[in-house]
PyMOL CGO cylinders between C-alpha atoms (Angstrom):
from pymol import cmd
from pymol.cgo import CYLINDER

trace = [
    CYLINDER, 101.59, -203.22, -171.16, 99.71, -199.80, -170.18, 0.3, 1, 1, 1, 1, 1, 1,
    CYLINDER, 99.71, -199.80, -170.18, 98.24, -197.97, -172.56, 0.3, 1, 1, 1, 1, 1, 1,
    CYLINDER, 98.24, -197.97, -172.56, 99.60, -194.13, -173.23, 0.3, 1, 1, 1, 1, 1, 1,
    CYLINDER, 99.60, -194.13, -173.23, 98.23, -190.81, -173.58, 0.3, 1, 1, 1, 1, 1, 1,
    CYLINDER, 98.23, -190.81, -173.58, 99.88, -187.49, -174.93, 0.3, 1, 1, 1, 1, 1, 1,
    CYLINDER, 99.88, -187.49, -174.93, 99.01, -184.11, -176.13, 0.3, 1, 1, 1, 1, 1, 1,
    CYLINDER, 99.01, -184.11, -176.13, 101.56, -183.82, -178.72, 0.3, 1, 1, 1, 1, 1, 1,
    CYLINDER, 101.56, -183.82, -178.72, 98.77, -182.91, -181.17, 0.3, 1, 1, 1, 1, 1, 1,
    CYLINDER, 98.77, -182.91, -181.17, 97.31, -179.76, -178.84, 0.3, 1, 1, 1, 1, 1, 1,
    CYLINDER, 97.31, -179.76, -178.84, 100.85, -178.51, -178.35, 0.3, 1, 1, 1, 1, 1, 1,
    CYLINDER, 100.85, -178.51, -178.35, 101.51, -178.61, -182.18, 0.3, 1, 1, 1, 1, 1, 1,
    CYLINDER, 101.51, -178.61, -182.18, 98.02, -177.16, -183.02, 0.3, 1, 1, 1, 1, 1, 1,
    CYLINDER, 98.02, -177.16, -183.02, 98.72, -174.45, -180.22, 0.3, 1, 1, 1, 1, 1, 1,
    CYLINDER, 98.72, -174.45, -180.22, 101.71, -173.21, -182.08, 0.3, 1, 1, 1, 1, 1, 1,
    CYLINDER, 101.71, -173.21, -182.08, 100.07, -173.39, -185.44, 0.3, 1, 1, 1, 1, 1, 1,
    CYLINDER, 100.07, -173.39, -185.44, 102.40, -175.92, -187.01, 0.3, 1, 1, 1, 1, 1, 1,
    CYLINDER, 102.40, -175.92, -187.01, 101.24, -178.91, -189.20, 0.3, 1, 1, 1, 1, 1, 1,
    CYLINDER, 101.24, -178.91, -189.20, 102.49, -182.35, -188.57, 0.3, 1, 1, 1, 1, 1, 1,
    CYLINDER, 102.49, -182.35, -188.57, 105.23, -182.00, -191.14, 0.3, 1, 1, 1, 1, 1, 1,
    CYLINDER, 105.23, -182.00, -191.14, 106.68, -178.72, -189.49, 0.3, 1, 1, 1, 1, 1, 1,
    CYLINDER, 106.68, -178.72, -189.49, 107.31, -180.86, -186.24, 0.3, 1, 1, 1, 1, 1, 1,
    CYLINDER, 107.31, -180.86, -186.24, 108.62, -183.51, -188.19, 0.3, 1, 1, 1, 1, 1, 1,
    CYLINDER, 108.62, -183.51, -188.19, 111.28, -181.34, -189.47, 0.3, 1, 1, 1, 1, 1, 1,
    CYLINDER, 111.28, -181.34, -189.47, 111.54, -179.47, -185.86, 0.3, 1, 1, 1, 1, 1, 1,
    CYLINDER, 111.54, -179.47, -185.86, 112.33, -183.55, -184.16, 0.3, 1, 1, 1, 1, 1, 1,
    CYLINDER, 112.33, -183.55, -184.16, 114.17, -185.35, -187.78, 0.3, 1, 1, 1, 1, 1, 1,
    CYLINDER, 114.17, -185.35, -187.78, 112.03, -187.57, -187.82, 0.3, 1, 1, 1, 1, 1, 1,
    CYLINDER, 112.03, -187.57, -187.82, 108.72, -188.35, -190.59, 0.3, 1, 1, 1, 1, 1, 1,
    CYLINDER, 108.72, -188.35, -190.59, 105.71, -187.18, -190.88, 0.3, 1, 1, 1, 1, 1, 1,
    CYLINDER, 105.71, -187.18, -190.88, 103.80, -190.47, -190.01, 0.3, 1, 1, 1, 1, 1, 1,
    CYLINDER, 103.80, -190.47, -190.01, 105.80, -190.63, -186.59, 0.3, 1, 1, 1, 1, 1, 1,
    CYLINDER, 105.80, -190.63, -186.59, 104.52, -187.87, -185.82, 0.3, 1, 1, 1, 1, 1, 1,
    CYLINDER, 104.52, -187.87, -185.82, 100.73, -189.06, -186.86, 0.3, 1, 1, 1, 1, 1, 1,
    CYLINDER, 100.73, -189.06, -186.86, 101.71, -191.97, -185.28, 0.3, 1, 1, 1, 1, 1, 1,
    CYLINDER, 101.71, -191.97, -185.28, 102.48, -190.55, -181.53, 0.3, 1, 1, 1, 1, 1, 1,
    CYLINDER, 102.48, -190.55, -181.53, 99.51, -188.19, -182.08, 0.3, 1, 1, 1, 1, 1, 1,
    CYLINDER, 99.51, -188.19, -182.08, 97.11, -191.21, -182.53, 0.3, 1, 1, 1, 1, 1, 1,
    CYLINDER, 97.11, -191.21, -182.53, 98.67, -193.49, -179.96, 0.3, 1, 1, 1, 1, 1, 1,
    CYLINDER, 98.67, -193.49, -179.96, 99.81, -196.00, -182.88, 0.3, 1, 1, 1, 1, 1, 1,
    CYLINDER, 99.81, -196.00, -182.88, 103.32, -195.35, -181.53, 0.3, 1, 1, 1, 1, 1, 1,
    CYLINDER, 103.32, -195.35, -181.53, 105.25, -194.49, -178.42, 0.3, 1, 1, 1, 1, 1, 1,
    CYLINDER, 105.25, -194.49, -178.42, 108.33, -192.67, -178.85, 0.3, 1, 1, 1, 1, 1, 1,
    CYLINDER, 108.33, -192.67, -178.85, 111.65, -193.51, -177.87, 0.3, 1, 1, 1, 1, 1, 1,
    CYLINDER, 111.65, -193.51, -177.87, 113.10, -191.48, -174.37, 0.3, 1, 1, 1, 1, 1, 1,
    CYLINDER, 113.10, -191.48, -174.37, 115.64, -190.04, -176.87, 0.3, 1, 1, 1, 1, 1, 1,
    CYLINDER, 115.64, -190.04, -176.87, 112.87, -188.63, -179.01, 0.3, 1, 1, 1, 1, 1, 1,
    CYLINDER, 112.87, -188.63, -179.01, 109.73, -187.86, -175.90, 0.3, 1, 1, 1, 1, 1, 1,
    CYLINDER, 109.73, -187.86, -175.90, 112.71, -185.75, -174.22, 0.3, 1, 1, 1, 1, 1, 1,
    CYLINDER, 112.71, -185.75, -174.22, 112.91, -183.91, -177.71, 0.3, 1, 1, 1, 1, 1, 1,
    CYLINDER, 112.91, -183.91, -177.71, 109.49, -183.15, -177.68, 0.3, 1, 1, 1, 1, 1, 1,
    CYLINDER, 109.49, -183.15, -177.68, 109.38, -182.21, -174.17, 0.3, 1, 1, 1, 1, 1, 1,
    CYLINDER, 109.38, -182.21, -174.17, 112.28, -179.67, -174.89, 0.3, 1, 1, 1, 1, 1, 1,
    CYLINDER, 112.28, -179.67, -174.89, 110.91, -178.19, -178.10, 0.3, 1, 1, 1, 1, 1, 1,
    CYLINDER, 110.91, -178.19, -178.10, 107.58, -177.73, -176.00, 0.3, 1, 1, 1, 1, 1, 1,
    CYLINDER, 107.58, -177.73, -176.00, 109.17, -176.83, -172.97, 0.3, 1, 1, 1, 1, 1, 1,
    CYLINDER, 109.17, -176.83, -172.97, 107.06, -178.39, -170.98, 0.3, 1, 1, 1, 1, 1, 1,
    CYLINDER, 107.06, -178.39, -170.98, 107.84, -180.96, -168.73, 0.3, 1, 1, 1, 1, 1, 1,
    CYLINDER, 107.84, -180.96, -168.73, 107.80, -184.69, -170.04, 0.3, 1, 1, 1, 1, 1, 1,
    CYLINDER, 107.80, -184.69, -170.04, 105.37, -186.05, -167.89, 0.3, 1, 1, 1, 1, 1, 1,
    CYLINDER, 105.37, -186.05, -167.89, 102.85, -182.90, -168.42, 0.3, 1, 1, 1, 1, 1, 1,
    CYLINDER, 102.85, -182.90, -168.42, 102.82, -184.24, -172.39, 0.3, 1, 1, 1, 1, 1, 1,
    CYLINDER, 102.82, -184.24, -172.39, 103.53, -188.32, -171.77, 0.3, 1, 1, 1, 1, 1, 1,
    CYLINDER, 103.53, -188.32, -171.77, 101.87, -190.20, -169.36, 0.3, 1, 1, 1, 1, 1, 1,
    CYLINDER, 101.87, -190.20, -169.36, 100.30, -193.95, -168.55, 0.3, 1, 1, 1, 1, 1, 1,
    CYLINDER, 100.30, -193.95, -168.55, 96.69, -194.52, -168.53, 0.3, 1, 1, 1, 1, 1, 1,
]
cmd.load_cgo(trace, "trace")
């Protein structure tokens, strides 16, 4: 299995919001977020397209393979 990268945290630190404000942005808790921001967890699509969407940027600019 390949190991992932994201930059969840830098988009959530560029608009100023902690991890429990994106939490309640996605439904989801605060330690999934801490979780995909460490790498401890990938998301599912469901919830990377989320993200993608809040951040409007494109999935693979935020989720990728390494």
């Amino acid at each position: 299995m390949a190991d992932t990268g994201n930059t969840v945290r830098a988009l959530r630190e560029a608009r100023g919001w902690s991890q429990a404000r994106l939490a309640e942005e996605l439904g989801v808790s605060r330690q999934t977020v801490n979780a995909i921001e460490t790498g401890r967890f990938d998301p599912s699509l469901p919830l990377a397209l989320r993200i993608a969407q809040l951040f409007e940027h494109p999935l693979e600019t935020i989720f990728w393979l390494t």
